[in-house]
C-alpha positions in Angstrom: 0.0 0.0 0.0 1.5 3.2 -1.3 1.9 6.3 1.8 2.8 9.2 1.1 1.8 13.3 2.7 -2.0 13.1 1.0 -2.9 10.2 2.7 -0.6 9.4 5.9 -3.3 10.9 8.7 -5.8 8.8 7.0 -4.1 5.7 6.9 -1.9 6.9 10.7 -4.3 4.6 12.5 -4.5 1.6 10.0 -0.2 1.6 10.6 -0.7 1.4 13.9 -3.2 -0.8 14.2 -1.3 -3.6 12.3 1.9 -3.0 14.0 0.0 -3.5 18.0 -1.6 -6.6 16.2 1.4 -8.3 14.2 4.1 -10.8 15.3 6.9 -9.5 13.6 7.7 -6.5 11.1 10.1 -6.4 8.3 11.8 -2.8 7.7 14.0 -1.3 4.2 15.1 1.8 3.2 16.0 3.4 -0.3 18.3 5.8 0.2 20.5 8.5 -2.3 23.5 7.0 -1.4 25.8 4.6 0.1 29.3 6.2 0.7 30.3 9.4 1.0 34.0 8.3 0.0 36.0 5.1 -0.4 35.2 3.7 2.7 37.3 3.1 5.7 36.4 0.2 7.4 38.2 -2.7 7.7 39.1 -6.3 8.8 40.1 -5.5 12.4 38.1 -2.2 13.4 36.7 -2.6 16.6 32.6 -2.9 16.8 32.7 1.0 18.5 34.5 2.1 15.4 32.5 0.2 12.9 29.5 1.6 14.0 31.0 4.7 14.1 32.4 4.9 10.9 29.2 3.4 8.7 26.8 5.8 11.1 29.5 8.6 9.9 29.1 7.4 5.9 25.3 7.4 5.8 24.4 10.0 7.9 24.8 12.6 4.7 22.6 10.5 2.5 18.4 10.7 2.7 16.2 7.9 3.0 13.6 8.6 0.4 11.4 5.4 0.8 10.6 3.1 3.9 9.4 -0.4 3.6 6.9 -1.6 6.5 5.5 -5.3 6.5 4.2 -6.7 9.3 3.2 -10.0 9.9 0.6 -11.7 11.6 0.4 -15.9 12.5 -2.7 -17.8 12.9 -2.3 -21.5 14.9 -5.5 -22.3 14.1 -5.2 -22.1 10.2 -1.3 -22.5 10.3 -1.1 -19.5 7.7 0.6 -16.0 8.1 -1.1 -12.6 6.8 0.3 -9.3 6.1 0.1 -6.3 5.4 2.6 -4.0 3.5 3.3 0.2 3.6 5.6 1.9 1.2 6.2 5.4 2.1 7.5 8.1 -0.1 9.3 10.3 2.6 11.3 14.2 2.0 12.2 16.2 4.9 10.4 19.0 3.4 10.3 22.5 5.8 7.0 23.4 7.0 8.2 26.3 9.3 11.1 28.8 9.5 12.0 26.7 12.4 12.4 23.8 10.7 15.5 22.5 9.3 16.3 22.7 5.6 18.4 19.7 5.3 21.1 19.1 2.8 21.8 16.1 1.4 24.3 14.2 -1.4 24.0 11.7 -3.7 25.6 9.1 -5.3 25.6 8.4 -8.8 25.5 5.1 -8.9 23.3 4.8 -6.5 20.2 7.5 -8.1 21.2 5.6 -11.8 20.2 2.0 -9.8 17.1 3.9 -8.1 16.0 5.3 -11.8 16.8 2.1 -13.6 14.2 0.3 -11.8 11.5 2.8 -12.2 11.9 4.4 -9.0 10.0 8.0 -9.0 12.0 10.6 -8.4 8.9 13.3 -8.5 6.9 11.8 -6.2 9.5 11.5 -3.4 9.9 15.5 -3.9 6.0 16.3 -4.3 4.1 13.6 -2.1 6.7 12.3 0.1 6.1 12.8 4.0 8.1 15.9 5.9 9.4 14.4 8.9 11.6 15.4 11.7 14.3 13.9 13.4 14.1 13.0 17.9 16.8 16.4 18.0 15.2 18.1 15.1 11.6 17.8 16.9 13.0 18.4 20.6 14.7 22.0 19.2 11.3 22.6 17.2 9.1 21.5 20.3 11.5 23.7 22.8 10.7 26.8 20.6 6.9 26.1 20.3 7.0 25.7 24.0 8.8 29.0 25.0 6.3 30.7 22.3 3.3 29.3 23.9 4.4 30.1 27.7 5.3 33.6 26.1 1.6 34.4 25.0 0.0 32.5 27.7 1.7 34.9 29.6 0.5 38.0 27.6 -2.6 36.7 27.9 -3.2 35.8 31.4 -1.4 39.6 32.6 -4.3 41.5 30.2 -7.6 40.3 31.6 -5.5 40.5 35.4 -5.8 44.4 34.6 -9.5 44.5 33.4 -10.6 41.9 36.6 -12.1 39.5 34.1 -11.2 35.5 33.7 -8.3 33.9 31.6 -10.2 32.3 29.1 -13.4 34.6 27.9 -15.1 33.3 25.0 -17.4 35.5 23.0 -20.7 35.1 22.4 -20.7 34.8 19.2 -18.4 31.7 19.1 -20.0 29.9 22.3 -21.9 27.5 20.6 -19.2 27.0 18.1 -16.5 25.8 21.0 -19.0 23.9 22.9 -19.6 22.1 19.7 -16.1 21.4 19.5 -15.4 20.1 23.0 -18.6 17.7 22.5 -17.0 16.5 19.6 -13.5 16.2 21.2 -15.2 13.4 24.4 -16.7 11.6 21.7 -13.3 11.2 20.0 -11.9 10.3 23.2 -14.7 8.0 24.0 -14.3 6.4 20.6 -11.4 3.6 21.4 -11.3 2.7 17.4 -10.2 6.7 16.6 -6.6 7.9 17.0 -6.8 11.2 14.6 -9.3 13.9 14.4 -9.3 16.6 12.3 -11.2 20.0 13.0 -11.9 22.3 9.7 -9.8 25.4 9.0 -11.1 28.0 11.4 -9.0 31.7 12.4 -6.2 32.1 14.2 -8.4 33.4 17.0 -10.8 30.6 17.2 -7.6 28.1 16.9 -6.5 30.0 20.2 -10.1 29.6 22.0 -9.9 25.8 20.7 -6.4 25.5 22.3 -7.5 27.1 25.9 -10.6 25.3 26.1 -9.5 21.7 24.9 -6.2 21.8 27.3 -7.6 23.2 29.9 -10.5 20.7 29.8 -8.3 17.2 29.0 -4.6 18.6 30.7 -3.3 14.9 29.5 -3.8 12.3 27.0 -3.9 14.5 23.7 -1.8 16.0 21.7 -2.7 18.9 19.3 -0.9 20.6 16.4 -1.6 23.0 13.7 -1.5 22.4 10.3 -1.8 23.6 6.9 -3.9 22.4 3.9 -2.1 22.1 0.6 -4.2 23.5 -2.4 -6.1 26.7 0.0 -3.1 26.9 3.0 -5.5 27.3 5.4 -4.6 26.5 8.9 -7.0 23.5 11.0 -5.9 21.6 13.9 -5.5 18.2 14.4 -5.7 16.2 17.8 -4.0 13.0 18.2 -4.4 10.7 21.3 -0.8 9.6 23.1 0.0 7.4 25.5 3.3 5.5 26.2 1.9 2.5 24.8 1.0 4.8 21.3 5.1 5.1 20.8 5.2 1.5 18.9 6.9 -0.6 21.5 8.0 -3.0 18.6 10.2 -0.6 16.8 13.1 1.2 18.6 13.0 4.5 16.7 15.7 5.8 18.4 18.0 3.1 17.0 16.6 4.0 13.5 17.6 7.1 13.4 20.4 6.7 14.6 21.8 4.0 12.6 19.4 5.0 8.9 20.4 1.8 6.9 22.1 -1.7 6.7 24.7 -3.2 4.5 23.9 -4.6 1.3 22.3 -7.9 2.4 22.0 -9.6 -0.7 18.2 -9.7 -0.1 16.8 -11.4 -3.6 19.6 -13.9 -3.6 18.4 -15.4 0.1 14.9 -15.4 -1.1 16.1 -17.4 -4.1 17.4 -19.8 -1.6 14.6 -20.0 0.6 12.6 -20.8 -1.8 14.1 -23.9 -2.5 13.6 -27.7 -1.6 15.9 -27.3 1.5 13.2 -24.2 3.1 9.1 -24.8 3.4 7.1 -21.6 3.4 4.2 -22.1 5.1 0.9 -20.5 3.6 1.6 -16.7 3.5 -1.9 -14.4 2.2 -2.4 -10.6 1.9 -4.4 -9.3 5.2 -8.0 -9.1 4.0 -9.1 -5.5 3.2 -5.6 -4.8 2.3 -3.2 -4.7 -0.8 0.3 -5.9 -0.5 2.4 -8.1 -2.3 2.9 -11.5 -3.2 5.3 -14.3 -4.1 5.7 -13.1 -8.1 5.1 -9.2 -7.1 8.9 -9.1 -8.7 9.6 -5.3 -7.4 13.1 -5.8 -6.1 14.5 -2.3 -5.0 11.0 -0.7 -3.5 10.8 -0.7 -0.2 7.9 -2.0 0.4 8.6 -5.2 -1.7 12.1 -5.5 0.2 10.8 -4.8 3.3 7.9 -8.1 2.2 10.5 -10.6 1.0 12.8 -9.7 4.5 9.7 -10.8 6.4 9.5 -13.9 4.5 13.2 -14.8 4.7 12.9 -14.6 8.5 9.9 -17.1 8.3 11.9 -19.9 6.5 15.0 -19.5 8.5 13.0 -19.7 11.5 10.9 -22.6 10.5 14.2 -24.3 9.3 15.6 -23.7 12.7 12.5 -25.6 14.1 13.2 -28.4 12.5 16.8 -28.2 13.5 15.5 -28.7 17.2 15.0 -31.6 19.3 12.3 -32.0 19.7 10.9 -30.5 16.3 9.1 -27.6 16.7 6.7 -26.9 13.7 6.0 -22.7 14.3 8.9 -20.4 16.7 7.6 -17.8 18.3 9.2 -14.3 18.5 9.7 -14.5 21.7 11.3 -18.5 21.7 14.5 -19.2 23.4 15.7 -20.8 20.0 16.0 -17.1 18.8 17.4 -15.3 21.7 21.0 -15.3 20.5 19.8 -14.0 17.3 17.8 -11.1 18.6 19.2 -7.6 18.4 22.5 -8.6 16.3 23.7 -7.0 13.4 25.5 -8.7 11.2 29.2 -7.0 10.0 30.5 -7.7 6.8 34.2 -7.5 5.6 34.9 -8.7 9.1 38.0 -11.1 10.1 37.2 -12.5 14.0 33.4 -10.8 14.4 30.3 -11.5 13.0 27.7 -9.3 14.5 27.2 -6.4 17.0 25.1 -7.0 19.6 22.6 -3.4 19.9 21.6 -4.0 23.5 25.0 -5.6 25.4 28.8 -6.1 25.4 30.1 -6.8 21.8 33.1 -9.4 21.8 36.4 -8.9 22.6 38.7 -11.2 20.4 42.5 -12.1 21.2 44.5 -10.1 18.3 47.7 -11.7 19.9 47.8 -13.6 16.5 47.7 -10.0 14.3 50.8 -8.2 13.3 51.5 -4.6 11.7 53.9 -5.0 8.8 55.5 -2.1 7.2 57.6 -1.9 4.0 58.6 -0.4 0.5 56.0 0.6 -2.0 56.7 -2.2 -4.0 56.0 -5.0 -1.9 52.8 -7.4 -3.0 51.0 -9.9 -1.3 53.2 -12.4 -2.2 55.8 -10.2 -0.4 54.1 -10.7 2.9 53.3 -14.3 2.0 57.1 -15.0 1.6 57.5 -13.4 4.6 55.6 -14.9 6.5 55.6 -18.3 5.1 57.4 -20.6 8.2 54.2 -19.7 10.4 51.4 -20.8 8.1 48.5 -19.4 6.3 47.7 -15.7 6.3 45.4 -13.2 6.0 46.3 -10.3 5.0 44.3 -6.7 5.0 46.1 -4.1 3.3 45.8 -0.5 4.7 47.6 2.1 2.0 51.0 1.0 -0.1 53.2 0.4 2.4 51.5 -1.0 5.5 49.5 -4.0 6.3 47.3 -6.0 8.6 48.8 -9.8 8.8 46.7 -12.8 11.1 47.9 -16.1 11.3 45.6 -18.5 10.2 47.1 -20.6 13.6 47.1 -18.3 16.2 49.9 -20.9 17.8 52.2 -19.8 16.1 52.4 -16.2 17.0 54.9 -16.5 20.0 57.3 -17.8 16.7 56.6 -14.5 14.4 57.3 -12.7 17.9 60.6 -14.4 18.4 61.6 -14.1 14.9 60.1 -11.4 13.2 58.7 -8.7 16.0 60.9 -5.4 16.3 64.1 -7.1 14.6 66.5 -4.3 13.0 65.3 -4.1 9.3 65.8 -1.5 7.1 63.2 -3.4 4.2 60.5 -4.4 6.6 59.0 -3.5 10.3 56.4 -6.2 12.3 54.6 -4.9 15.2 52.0 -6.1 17.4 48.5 -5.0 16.7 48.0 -3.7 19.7 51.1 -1.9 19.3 49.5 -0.6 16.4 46.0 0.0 18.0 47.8 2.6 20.4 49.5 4.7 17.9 46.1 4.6 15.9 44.2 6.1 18.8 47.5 8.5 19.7 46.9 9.7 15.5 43.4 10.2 16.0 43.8 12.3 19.0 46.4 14.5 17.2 43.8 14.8 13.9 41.0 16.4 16.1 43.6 19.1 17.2 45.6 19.6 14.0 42.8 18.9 11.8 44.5 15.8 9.9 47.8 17.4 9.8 49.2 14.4 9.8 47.5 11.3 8.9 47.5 7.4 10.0 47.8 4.1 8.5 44.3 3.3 7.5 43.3 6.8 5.9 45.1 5.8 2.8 43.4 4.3 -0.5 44.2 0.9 -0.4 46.3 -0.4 -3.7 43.8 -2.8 -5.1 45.6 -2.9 -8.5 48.8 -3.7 -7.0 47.7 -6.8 -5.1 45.9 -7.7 -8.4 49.4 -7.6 -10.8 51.1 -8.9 -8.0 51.6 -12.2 -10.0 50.9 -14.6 -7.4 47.1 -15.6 -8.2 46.4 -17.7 -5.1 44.8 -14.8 -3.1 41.0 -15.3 -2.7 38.6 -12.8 -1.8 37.7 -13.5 1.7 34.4 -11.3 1.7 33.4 -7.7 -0.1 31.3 -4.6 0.2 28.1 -4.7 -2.3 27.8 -1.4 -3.8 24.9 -0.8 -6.1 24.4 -2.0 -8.5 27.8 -2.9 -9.1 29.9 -5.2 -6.4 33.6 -3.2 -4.7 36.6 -3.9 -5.0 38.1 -6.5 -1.7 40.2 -5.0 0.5 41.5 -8.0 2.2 43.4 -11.5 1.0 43.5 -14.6 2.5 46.7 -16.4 1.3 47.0 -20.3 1.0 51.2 -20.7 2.0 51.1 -24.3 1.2 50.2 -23.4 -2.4 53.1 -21.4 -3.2 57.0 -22.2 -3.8 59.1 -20.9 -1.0 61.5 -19.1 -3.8 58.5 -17.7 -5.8 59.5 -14.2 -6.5 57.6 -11.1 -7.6 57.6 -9.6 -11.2 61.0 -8.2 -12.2 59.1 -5.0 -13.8 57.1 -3.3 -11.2 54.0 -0.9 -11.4 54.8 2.6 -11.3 52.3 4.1 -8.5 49.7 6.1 -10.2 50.3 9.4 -8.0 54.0 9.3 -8.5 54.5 9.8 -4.8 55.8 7.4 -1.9 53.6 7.4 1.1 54.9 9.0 4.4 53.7 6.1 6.4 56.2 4.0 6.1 58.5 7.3 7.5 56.1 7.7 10.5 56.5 4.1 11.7 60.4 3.8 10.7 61.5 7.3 12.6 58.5 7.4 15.4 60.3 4.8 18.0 58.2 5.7 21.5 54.5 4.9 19.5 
């Protein structure tokens, strides 16, 4: 079901309504972008830096659609319904007090969007203003301060004349009383959560505003608003509660992280569709329009947001059968789940798999991870050669000259420490990571006084080319970032050592570096002795 700004009030309580009744929701989000810049994450950031750095990249790009579907089981008839919402949203200002956000986009991204019909007009025309929880707080502080200002004004006038606070004409008696009856039979009516007076003055909006909260002090919440074609002002009341604020959706932790990796959505349908999954009956909530199994609209939101609902509902009835004993439906709130609940999965990662939003996110042992520094033209077969008494690597490259090398048997570290760690050198330098961890954090510290004066390790492009001529051909990607529509290049190899020839060497004609320059990395690490 399509929302956008000419029909969200009247479909508000619907939303609601099927959100308090489902069992589960599925959420996506079409946005103008996906990085601001080549991004900087990489195999061994901590889960506070992750999330810091992809809340960092997306936080300049606008969501411009939202996929709700929410999902609803019935034991009796061993079936799920649902019901689908795809909202056109633009943070467009109503006020001079509201913000006037800017925005970029990515070109690749809006080509995707456009390729697949998406409609640019409509997002700018119908889609839904909204406000961010600071936006709204700032917005609500001044409406407040406003308010107590004229209440003020108002209450120190008729103080002078002896007469009451509130005096309502005669002429517009009947007309208030009308509205107050009107206003207990919207609060009496349970099955109403919107009601919307007709466009009246700015005085009789101010007699409805006395009246109303000074009759019902809690429990209602009233704004102003304008009409698009005529721009005349009416008010709308809304009832509020703490149980109205959608319990089953942190929008806190929306906001605050927008949007999730590329997840490959289509190609896990694709799979749970297949013999190995069983979907159990699925049908479109009767007296709505959604989508179904051959609705085919990959990339709108609403669609996305559908199939994620049904992807959750195969892997979860897989996992039942996965139990002993068999358990034909898993409820939300089963103990099967509860190690899946609130975990995010992170991508392009080498020892974590998810971060956990509501406790303590792992701590692995990195006693197994070494800094390498060296020339410019080193390759991965380099490191490999290197590194080739102690086993398999992986390696994770951070600019030209610098690298992140694990052991793919952490036993043998205390050997790379004997033999390797802080030995004189003038090729090559190993430290430990957490060696490297410090001077990171020392680097950052500097930047945020000297604004990037002087920059660290993993600021640097990494030299995808040069690992790709390096010659060796036994690196495989380990994992990559999805960028739309087309996949990024792999910052990170893992190296098979019992593939290669201890005396394999790299190309006698190396790649000149496309800037011409030689990083000053290397330098930092070579004269910087007390990091």
């Amino acid at each position: 079901m399509e929302v956008t700004k000419s029909n969200f009030s009247e479909l508000l309580p619907k939303i609601k309504q099927s959100i308090d009744e489902s069992d589960f929701i599925g959420v996506d989000t079409e946005l103008t972008g996906l990085y601001s810049s080549r991004s900087e994450e990489h195999a061994f950031d901590t889960m506070e830096d992750r999330y810091m750095k992809i809340r960092e990249q997306c936080s300049k790009f606008l969501i411009i659609q939202f996929g709700l579907s929410t999902f609803k089981y019935h034991p009796e008839e061993k079936k799920y319904t649902h019901v689908d919402f795809n909202f056109y949203v633009f943070p467009r200002p109503h006020s001079r007090q509201a913000p006037d956000p800017r925005f970029i986009c990515q070109t690749s991204s809006v080509h995707f969007l456009a390729s697949h019909g998406f409609d640019f007009n409509k997002v700018i025309y119908e889609g839904i203003p909204y406000l961010t929880f600071a936006q709204e707080s700032k917005i609500r502080d001044h409406v407040t301060r406003r308010y107590k200002t004229e209440r003020s004004s108002i209450k120190q006038t008729p103080k002078a004349n002896g007469q009451k606070t509130v005096e309502i004409p005669a002429e517009h008696k009947n007309f208030i009383a009308d509205i107050n009856k009107r206003v207990d039979a919207f609060i009496a009516d349970e099955s109403q959560t919107v009601m919307q007076l007709e466009p009246c003055s700015a005085f009789l909006r101010k007699l409805i505003y006395e009246t109303v909260q000074q009759k019902h002090k809690t429990g209602l919440e009233m704004s102003s608003k304008v009409t698009e074609n005529t721009n005349q002002r009416y008010i709308t009341i809304l009832k509020c509660s703490d149980q109205d604020k959608l319990n089953k959706i942190d929008e806190q932790e929306i906001n605050d992280l927008p949007f999730l990796e590329s997840t490959g959505l289509s190609e896990i349908f694709r799979l749970v569709k297949g013999k190995s999954f069983e979907l159990p009956a699925i049908e479109i909530e009767e007296g709505f329009k959604g989508y179904n199994l051959n609705s085919e609209k990959y990339h709108e939101a609403g669609y996305d947001a559908f199939l994620a609902g049904l992807c959750y509902i195969a892997m979860t009835q897989k996992l039942g059968t996965l139990l002993t004993p068999k358990v034909e439906h898993l409820e939300t709130s089963s103990k099967a789940l509860s190690r899946y609940v609130n975990r995010f999965f992170i991508r392009q990662h080498f020892d974590i798999v998810c971060l956990n939003l509501n406790g303590p996110d792992p701590e692995p042992d990195r006693s197994n991870v070494f800094y390498v520094s060296f020339p410019e033209d080193w390759k991965t077969v380099d490191l490999v050669e290197l590194f080739l008494p102690y086993g398999n690597i992986y390696v994770h490259w951070l600019d030209d000259v610098s690298a992140l090398v694990a052991l793919k048997s952490p036993g043998n570290a205390l050997a790379v420490r004997t033999s390797l760690l802080n030995k004189s050198n003038r090729i090559y330098r190993v430290k430990l990571y957490s060696e490297y961890q410090k001077w990171t954090m020392q680097q950052l510290q500097s930047n945020k006084k000297e604004e990037n004066k002087k920059s660290y390790p993993s600021d640097s492009k990494p030299s995808v080319s040069k690992r790709k001529n390096s010659g060796s051909g036994e690196g495989s990607s380990v994992c990559n970032m999805d960028l739309i529509p087309e996949d990024d290049e792999n910052e990170a190899e893992t190296v098979d050592c019992s593939e290669l020839h201890p005396t394999k060497k790299r190309k006698a004609v190396e790649e000149e570096n496309e800037t011409g320059e030689v990083s000053s990395t290397a330098r930092v690490f070579e004269e910087e002795n007390t990091w």
